[in-house]
N, C-alpha and C positions, 0 to 999 in steps of 0.2 A: 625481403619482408612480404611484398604480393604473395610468390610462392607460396611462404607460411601463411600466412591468412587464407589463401584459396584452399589449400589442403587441411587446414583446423576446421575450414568451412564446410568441405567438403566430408571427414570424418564426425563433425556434430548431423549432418544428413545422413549419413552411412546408421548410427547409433540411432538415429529419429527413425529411419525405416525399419532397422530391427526390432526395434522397442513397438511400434505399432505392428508387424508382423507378430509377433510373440504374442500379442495382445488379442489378435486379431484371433489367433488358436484353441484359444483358450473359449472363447465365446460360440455357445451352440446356438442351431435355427431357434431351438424352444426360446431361448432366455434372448434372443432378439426377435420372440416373438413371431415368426416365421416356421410355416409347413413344415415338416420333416423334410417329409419329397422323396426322392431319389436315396437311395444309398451313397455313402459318403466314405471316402479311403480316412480322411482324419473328422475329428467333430466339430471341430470350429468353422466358423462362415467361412464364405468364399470369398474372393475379392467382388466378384461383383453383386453380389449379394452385400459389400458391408458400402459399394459405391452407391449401389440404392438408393440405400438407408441414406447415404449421406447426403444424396442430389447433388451427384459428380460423377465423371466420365470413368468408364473401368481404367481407361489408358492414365487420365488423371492419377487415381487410386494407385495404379500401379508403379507411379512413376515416382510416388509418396515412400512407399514399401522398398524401391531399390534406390532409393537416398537421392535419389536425381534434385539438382538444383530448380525448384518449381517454387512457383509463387502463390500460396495459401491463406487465405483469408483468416483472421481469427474465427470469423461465425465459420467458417468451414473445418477450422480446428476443432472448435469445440461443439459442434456436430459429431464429427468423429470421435470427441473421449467422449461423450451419449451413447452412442451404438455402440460402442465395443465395453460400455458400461464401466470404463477407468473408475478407479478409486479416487479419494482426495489428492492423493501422494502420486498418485500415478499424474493426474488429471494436470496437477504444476510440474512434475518431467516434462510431458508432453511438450507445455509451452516456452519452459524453459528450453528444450533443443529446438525446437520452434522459434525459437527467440522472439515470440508474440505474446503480444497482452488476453488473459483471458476474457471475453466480455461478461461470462459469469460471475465473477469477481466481484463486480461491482455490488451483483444482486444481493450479498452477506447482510444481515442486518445486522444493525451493532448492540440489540438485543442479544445477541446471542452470544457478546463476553460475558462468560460467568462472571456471577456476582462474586463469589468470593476472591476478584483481584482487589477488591477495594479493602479487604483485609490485607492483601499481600502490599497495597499500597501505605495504608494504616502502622502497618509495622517496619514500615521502610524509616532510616534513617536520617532524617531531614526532606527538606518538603520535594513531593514527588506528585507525579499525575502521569493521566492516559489522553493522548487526542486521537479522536478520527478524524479522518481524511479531511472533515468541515473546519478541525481542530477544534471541534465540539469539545468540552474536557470534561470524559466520563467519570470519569476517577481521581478525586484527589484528596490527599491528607492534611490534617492540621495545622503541620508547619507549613505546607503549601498557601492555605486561606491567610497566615498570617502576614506571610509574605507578602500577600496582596490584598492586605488590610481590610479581610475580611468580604471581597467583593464577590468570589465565587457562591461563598455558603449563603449569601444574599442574592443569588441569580437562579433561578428556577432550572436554567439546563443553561449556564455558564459556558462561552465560548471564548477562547483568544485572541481573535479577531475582533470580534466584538466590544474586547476588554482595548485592546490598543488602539482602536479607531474612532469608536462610539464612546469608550470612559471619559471623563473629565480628571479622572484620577490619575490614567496612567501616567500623561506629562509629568506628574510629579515622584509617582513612585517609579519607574525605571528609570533608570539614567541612561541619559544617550537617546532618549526617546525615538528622535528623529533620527538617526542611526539604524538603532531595532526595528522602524516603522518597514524602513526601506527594505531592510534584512526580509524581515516576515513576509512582505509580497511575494516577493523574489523565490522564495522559501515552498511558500504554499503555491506558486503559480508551479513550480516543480513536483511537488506532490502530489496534484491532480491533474496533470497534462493529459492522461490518459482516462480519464472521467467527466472532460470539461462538459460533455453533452449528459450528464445525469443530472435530475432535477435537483438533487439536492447542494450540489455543487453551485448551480448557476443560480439557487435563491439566494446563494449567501454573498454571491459574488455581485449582484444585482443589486443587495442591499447595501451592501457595502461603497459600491460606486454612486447612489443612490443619498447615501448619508455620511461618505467622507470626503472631500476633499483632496486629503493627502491620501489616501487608498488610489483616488481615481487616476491623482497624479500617478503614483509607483506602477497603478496598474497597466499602463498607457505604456511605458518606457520598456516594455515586455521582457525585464530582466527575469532571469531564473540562475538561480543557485541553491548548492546543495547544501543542507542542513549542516551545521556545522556546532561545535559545544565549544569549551571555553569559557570566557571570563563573563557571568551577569550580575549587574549592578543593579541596585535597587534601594530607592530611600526613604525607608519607614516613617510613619510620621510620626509614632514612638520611639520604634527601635533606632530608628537613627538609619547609618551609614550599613548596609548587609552587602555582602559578595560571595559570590558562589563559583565553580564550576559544572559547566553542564553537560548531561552526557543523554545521548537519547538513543533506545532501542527501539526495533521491528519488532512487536509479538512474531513470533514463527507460524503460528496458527494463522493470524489476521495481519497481514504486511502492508493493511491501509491503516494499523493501529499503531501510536508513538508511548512509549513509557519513557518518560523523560524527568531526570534526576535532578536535583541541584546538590550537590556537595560542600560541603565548606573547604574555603580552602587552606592548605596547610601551614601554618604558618611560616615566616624566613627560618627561622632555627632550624624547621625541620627537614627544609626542602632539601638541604643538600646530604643529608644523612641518607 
């Protein structure tokens, strides 16, 4: 099993240096901004010309390009998809063979999901929403609010945390409370491990430890687990007794965004059909 691991390792290096070579080709002095100079056998920079740029050693650079096992900073990765001017799509190969987090990433504002998922949300099939990374909940539908007896559409910028820590309500509409409580830390302490140092992270977490109790506890116990769907209960104080299954996706575009479903679920009759 070593073997195969050192050699799958080895060939995701092999692939990372060609893809930044290839890359590297394609990019002239003009367009990194850089003299003509000298006559050139192909058009793209040079290696140490894109080492420069990058404020790193050519040998460094070059040891990048022939897939050599080296140890590369994020900020020195995404230095390099800057210079060599990567695309969006290019820019998460990169880090994906990199197997590094991008630190640009974070910088995404969550202005910038179009408005119209909230019609995509609207016409979804029972109640549905969006969270980011703070589980801020951009987006959510009717059957959603009812679910939660109306607390979202009466919250100015409506959060989940927020809702399970700080409500007085929640105790009574989810079941299992102290269950989900525990869940949800654990949850979100896993969704932003790699962002704990952005401000928006650490106000919420601040607040949170600040004005819950049971957050402070969960948060202390440094559990993380990964999101998981299944069976949520919930007890309207109308509707009575609701159950759901839940199911939660990654936008493709924004991978710090959750579109996450509840379902009804099927009745006995029809499960085994």
């Amino acid at each position: 099993m070593g073997t195969q691991d050192k050699a799958g390792t080895s060939l995701k290096k092999l692939a990372l240096g060609e893809f930044v070579r290839n890359i590297r080709a394609r990019v002239t002095p003009q367009m990194a901004g850089l003299a003509h100079g000298q006559r050139r056998r192909t058009p793209g920079l040079r290696r140490e010309e894109v080492a420069q740029l990058c404020d790193i050693s050519v040998t460094w650079y070059t040891w990048i390009e022939q897939g050599r096992d080296v140890s590369v900073s994020s900020a020195v990765w995404s230095r390099l998809a800057d210079v060599l001017q990567m695309s969006k799509a290019e820019r998460a190969y990169l880090f994906e063979l990199a197997e590094a987090t991008d630190p640009d990433h974070a910088k995404e504002q969550y202005g910038s999901l179009p408005l119209s998922l909230q019609g995509c949300v609207d016409n979804m099939k029972g109640p549905a929403y969006i969270l980011d990374r703070c589980w801020n909940m951009l987006f959510f539908n009717a059957e959603l609010d009812m679910v939660f007896n109306g607390w979202p559409g009466r919250q100015a910028e409506p959060n989940l945390l927020r809702f399970i820590f700080q409500s007085s309500e929640a105790p009574h509409i989810v079941v299992n409370w102290e269950q989900r409580a525990h869940r949800s830390v654990a949850e979100f302490r896993a969704d932003i491990g790699a962002h704990l140092d952005e401000p928006d992270i650490k106000e919420i977490i601040e607040e949170l430890l600040g004005s819950s109790p049971v957050f402070q506890h969960w948060w202390s116990r440094q559990t993380v687990v990964e999101r998981e769907g299944g069976l949520r209960e919930f007890m309207h104080p109308e509707q009575g007794y609701l159950e759901f299954d839940q199911i939660t996706f990654r936008l493709a575009t924004h991978l710090d965004y959750k579109l996450v479903m509840l379902l009804d679920k099927q009745p006995d009759s029809l499960a085994g059909e």
